[in-house]
Every structure is written in C-alpha cells, then in structure tokens.
Jmol script that loads the backbone (N, CA, C; Angstrom):
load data "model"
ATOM      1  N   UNK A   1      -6.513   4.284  -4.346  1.00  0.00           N
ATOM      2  CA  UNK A   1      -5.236   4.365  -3.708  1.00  0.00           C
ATOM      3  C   UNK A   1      -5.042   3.160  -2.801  1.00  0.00           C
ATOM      4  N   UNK A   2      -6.009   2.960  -2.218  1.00  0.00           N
ATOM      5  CA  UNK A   2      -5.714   1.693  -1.278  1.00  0.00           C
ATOM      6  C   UNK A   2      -5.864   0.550  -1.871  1.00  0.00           C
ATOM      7  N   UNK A   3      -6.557  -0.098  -3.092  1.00  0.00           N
ATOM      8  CA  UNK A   3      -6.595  -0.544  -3.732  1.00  0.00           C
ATOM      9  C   UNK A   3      -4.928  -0.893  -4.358  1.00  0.00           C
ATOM     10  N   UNK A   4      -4.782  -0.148  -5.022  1.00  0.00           N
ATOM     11  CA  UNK A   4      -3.156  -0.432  -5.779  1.00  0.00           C
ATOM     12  C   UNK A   4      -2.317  -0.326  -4.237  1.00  0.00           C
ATOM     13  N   UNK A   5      -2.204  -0.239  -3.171  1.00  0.00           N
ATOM     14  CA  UNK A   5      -1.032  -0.487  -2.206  1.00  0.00           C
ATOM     15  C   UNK A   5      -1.584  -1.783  -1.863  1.00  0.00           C
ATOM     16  N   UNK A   6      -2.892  -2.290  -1.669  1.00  0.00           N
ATOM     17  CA  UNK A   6      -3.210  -3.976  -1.438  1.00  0.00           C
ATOM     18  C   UNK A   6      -2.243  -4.481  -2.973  1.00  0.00           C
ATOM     19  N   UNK A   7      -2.123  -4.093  -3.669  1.00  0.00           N
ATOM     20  CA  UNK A   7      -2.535  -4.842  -4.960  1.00  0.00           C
ATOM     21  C   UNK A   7      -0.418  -4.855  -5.122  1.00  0.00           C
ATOM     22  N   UNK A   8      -0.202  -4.077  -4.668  1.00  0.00           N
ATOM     23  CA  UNK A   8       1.338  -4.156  -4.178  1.00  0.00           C
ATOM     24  C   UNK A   8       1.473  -4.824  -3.515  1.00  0.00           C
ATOM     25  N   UNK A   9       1.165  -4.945  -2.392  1.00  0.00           N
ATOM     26  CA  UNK A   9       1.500  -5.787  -1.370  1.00  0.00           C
ATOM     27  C   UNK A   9       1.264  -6.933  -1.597  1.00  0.00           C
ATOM     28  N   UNK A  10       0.404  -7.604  -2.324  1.00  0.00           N
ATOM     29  CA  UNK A  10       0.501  -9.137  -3.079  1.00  0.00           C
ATOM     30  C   UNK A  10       1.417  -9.428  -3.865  1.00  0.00           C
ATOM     31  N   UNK A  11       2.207  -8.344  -4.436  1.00  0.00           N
ATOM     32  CA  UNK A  11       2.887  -8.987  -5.576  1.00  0.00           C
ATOM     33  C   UNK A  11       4.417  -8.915  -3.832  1.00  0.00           C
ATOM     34  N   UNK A  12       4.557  -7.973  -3.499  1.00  0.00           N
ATOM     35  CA  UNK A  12       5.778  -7.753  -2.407  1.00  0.00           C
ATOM     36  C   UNK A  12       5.302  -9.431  -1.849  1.00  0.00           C
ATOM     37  N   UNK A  13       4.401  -9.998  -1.255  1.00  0.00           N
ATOM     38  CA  UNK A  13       4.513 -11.497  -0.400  1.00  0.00           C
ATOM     39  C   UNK A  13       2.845 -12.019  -1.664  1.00  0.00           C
ATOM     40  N   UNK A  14       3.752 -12.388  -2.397  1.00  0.00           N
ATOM     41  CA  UNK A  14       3.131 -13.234  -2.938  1.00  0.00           C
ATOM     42  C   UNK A  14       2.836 -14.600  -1.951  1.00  0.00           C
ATOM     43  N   UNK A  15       1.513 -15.570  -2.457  1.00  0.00           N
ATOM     44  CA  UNK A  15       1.493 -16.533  -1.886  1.00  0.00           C
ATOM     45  C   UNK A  15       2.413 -17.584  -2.523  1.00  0.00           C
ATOM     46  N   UNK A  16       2.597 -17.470  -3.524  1.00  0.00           N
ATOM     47  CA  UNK A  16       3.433 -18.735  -3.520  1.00  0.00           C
ATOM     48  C   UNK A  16       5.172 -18.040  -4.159  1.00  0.00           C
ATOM     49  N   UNK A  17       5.811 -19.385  -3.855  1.00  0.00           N
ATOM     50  CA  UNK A  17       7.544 -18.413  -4.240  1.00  0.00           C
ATOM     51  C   UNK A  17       7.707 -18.160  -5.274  1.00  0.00           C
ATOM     52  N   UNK A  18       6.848 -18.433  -6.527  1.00  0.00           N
ATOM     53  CA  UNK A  18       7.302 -17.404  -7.613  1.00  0.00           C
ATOM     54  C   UNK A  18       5.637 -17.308  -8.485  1.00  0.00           C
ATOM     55  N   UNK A  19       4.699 -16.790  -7.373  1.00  0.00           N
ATOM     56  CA  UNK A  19       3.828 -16.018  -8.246  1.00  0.00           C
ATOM     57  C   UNK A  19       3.782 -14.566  -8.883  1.00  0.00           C
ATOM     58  N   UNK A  20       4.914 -13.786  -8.554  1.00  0.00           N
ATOM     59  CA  UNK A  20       4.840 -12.676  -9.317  1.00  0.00           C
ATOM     60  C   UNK A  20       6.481 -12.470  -9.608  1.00  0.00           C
ATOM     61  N   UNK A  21       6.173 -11.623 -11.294  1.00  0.00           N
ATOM     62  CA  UNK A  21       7.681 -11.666 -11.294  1.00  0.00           C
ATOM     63  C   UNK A  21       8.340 -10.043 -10.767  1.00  0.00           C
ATOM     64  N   UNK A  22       9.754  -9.862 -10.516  1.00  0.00           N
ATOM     65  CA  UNK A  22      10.264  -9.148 -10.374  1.00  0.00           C
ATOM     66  C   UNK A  22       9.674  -7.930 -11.121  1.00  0.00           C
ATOM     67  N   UNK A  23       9.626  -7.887 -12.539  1.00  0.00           N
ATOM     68  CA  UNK A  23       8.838  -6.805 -13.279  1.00  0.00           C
ATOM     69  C   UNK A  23       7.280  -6.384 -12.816  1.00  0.00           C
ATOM     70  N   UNK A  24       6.742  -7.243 -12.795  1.00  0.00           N
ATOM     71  CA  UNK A  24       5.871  -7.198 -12.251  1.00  0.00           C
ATOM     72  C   UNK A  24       5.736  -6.071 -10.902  1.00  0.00           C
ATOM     73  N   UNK A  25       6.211  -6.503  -9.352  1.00  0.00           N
ATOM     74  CA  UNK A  25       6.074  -6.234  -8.772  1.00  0.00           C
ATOM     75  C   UNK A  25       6.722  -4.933  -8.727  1.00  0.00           C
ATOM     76  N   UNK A  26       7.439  -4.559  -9.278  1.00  0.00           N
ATOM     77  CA  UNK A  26       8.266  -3.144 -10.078  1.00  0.00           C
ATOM     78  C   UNK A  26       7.296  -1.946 -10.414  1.00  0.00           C
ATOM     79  N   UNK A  27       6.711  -2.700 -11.629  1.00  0.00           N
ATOM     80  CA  UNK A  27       5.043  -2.002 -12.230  1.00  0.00           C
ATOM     81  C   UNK A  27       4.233  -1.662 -11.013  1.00  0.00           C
ATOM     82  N   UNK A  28       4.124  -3.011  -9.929  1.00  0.00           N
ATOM     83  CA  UNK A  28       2.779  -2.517  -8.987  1.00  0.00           C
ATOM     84  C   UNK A  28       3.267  -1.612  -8.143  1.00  0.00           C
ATOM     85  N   UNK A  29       4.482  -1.534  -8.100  1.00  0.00           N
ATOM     86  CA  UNK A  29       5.003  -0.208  -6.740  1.00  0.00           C
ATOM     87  C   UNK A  29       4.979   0.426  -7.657  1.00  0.00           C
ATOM     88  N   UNK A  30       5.523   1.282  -8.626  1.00  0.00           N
ATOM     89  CA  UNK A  30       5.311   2.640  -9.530  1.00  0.00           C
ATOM     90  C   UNK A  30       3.702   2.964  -9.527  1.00  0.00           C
ATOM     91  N   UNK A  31       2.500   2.219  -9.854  1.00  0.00           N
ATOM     92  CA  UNK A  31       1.409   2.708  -9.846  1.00  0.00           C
ATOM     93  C   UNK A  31       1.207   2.930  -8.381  1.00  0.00           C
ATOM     94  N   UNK A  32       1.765   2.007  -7.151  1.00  0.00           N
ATOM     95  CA  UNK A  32       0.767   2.466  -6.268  1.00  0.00           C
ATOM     96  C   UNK A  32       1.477   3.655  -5.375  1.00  0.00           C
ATOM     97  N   UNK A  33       2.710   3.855  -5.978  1.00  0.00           N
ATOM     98  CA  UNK A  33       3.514   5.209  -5.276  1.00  0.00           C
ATOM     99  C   UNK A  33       2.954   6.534  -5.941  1.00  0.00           C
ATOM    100  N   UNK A  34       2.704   6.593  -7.700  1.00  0.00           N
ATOM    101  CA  UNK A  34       1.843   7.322  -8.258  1.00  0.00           C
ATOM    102  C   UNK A  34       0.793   7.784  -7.773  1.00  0.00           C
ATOM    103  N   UNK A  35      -0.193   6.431  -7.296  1.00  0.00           N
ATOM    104  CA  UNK A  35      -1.352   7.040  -7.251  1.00  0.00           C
ATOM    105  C   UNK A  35      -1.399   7.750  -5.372  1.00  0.00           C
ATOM    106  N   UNK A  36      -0.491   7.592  -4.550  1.00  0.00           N
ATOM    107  CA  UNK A  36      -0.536   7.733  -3.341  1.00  0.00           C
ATOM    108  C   UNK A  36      -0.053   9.441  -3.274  1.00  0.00           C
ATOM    109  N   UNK A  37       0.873   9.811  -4.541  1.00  0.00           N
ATOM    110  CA  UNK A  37       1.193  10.685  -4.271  1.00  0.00           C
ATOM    111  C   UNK A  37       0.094  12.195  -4.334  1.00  0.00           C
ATOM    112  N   UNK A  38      -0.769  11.827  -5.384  1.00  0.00           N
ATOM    113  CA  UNK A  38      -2.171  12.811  -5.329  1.00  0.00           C
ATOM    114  C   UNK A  38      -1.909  13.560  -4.467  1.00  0.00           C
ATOM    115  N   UNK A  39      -1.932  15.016  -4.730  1.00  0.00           N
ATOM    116  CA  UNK A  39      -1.888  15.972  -4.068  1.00  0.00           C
ATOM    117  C   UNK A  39      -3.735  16.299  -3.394  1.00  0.00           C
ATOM    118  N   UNK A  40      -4.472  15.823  -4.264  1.00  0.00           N
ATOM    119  CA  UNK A  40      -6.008  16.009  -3.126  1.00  0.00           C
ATOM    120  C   UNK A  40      -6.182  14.854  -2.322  1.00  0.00           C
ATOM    121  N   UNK A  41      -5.244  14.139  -1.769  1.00  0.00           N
ATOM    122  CA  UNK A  41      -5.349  13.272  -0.589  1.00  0.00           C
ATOM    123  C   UNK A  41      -5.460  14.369   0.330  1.00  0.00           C
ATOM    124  N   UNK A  42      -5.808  13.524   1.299  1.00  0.00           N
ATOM    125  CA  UNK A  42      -6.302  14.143   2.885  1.00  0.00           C
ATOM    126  C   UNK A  42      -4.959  14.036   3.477  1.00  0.00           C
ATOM    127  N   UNK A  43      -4.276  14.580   4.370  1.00  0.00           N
ATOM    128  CA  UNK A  43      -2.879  14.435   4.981  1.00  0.00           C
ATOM    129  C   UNK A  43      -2.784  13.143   5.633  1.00  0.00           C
ATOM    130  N   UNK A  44      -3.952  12.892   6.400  1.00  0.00           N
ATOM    131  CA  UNK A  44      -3.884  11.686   7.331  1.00  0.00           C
ATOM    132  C   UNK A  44      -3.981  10.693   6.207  1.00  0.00           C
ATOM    133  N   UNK A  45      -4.161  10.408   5.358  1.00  0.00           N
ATOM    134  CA  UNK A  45      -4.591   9.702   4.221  1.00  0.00           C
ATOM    135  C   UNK A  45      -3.269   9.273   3.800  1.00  0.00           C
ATOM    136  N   UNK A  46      -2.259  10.713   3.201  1.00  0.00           N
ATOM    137  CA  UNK A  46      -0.864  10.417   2.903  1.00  0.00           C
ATOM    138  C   UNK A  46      -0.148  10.037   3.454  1.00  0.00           C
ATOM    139  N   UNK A  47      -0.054  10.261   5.105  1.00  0.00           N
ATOM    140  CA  UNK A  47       1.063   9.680   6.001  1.00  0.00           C
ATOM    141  C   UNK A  47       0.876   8.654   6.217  1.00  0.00           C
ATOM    142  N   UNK A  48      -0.691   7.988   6.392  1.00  0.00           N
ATOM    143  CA  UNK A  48      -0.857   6.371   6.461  1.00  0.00           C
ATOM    144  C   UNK A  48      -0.320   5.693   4.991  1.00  0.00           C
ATOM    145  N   UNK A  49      -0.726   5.769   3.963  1.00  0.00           N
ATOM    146  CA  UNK A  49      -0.357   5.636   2.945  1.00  0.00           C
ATOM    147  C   UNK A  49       1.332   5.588   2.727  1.00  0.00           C
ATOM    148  N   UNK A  50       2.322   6.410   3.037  1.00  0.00           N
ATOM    149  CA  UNK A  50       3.773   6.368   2.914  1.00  0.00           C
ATOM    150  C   UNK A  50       3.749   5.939   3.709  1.00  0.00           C
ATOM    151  N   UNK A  51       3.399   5.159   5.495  1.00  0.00           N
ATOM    152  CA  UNK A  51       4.186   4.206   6.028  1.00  0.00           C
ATOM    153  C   UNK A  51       3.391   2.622   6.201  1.00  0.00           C
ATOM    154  N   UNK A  52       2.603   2.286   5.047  1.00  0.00           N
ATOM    155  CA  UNK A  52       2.083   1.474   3.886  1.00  0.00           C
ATOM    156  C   UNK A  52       3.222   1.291   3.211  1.00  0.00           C
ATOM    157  N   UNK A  53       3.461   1.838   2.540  1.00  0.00           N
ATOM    158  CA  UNK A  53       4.140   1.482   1.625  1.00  0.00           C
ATOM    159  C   UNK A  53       5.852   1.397   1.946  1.00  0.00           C
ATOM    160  N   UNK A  54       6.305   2.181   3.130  1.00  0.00           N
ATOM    161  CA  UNK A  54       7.148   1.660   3.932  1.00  0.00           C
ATOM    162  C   UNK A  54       6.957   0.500   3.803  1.00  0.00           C
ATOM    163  N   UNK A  55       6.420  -0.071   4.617  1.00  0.00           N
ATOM    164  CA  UNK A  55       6.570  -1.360   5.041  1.00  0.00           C
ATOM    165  C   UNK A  55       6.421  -2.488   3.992  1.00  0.00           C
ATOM    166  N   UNK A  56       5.731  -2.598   2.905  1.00  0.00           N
ATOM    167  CA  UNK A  56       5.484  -3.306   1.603  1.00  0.00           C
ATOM    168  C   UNK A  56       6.758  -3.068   1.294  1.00  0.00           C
ATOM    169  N   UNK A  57       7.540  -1.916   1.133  1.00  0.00           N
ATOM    170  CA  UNK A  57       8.899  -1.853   0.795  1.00  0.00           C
ATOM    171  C   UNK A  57       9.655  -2.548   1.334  1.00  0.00           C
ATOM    172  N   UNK A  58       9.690  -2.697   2.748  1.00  0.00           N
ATOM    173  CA  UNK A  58      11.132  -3.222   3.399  1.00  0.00           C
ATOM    174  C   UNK A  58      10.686  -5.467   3.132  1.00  0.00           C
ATOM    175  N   UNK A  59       9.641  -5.533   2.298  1.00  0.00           N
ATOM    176  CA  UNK A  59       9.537  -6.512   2.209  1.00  0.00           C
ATOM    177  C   UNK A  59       9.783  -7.748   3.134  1.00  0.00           C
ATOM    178  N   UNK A  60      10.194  -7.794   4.150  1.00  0.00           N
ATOM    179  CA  UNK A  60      10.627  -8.349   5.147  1.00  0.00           C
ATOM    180  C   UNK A  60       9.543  -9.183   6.051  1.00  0.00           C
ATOM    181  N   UNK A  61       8.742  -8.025   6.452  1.00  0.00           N
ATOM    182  CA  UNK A  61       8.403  -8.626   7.439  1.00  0.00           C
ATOM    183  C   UNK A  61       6.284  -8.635   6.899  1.00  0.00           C
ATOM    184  N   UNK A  62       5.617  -9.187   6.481  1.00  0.00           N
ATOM    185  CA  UNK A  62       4.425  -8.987   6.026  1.00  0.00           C
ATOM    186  C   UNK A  62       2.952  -8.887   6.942  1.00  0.00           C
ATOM    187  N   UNK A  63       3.617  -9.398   8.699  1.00  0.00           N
ATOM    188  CA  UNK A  63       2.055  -9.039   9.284  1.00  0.00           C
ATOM    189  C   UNK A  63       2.695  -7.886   9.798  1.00  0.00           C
ATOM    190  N   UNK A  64       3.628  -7.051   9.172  1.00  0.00           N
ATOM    191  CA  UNK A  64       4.078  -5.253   9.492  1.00  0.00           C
ATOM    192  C   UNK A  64       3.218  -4.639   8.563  1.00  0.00           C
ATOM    193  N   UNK A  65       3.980  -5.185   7.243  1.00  0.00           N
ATOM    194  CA  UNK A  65       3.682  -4.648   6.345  1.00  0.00           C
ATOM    195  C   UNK A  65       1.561  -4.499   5.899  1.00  0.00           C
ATOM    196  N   UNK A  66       1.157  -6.102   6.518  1.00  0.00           N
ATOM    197  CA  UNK A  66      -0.363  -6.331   6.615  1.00  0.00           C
ATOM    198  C   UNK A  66      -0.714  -5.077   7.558  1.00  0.00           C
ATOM    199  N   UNK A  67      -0.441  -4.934   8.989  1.00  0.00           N
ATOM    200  CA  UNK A  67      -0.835  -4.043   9.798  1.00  0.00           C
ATOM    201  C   UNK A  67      -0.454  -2.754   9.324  1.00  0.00           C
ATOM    202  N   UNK A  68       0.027  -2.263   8.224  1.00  0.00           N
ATOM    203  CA  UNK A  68       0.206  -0.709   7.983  1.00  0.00           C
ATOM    204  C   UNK A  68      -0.453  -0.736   6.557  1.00  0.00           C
ATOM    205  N   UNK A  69      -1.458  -1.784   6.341  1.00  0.00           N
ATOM    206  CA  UNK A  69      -2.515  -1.325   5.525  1.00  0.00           C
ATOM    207  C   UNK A  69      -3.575  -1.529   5.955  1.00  0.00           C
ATOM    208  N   UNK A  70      -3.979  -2.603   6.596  1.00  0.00           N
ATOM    209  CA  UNK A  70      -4.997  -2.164   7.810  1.00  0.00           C
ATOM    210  C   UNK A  70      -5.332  -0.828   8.471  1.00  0.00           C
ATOM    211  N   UNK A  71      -4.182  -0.356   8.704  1.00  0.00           N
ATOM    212  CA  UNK A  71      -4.002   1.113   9.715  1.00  0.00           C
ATOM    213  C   UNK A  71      -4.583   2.407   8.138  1.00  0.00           C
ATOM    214  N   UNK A  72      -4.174   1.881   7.209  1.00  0.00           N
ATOM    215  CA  UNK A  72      -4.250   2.669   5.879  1.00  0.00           C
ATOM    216  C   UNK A  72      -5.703   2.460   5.550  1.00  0.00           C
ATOM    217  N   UNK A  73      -6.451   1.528   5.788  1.00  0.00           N
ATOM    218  CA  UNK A  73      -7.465   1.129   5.436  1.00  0.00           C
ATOM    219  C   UNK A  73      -8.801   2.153   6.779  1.00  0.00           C
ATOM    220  N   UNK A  74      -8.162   2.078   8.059  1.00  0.00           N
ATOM    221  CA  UNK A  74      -9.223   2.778   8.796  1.00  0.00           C
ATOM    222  C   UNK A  74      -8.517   4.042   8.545  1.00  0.00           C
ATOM    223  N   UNK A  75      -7.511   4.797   8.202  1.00  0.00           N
ATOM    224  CA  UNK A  75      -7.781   6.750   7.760  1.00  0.00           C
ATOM    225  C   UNK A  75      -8.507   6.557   6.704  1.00  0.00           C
ATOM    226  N   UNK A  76      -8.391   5.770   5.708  1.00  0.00           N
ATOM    227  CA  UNK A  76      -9.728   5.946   4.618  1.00  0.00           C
ATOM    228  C   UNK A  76     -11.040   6.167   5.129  1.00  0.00           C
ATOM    229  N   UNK A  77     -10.870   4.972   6.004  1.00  0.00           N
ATOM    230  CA  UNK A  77     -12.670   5.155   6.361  1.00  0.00           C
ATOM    231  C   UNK A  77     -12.785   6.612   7.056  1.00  0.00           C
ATOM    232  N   UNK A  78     -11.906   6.365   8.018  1.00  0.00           N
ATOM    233  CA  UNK A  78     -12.336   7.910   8.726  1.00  0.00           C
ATOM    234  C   UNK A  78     -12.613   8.739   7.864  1.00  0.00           C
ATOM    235  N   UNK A  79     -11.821   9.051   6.939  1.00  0.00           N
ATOM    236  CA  UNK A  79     -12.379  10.282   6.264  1.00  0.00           C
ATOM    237  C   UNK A  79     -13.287  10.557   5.558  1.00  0.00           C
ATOM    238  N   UNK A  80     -13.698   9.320   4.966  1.00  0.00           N
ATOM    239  CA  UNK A  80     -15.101   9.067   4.318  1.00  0.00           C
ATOM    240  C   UNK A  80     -16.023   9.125   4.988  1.00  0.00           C
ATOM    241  N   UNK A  81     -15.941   8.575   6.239  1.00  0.00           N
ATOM    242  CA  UNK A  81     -17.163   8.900   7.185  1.00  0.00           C
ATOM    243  C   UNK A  81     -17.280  10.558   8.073  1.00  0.00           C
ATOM    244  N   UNK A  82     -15.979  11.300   7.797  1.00  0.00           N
ATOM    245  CA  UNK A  82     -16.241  12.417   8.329  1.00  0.00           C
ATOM    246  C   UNK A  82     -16.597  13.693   7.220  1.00  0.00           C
ATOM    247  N   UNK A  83     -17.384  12.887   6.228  1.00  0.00           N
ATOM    248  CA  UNK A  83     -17.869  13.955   5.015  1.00  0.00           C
ATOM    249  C   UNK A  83     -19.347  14.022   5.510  1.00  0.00           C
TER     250      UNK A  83
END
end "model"
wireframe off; spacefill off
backbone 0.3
color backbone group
C-alpha cells in the first residue's frame, strides 16, 4: 500500500516535465486508491493513507504532498511494530 501511493506520487511530480504520461499517472492513482482501500487495513493506516493521497491529488503542492507520506510511512511502522 505504501509502496503504490510512493509510486503515485512520482508519477503526480515527476522529476522531469514530461516523465510520465497523463495515462500513466491515471493507472498509478487507480492501483494505489485500490489497494488503500483494503478493508484489513488498520484504521490509523487508512486515514493516513486517504490524506496521502489527498495531497498527491491536489497535485499542487509536493513537500505537502511528500510530508503526508512520510506521516503514512510512520502509521505503517507503528503498526508493525505494535504486533
């Protein structure tokens, strides 16, 4: 899951102005909204995750959009480490 919202978020701020195409980045939001939606996510897992992908969405602004997968990246850990 966190995997495909990084993997979105490259194609949303690509590094260069036309490394990914429109289709493309189309495809990577459908898989990574798919795979976020999993109903055996952890709650804290999902709400970090939808405002992830908020922000990859509003395309705009990318050290937002960077910092709400960061933030997505430590509920993962937490929860992995609280098994």
């Amino acid at each position: 899951m966190l995997v495909s919202i990084a993997v979105y978020q490259a194609a949303a701020f690509p590094v260069t102005a036309f490394g990914v195409s429109e289709e493309e980045r189309v495809a990577r939001r459908g898989v990574a909204y798919r795979v976020c939606a999993h109903e055996g996510l952890p709650q804290a897992v999902r709400v970090s995750a939808a405002a992830a992908l908020e922000a990859v969405d509003e395309g705009v602004d990318a050290e937002r959009a960077h910092a709400a997968v960061r933030a997505l990246s430590l509920a993962v850990y937490d929860q992995r480490a609280a098994r």
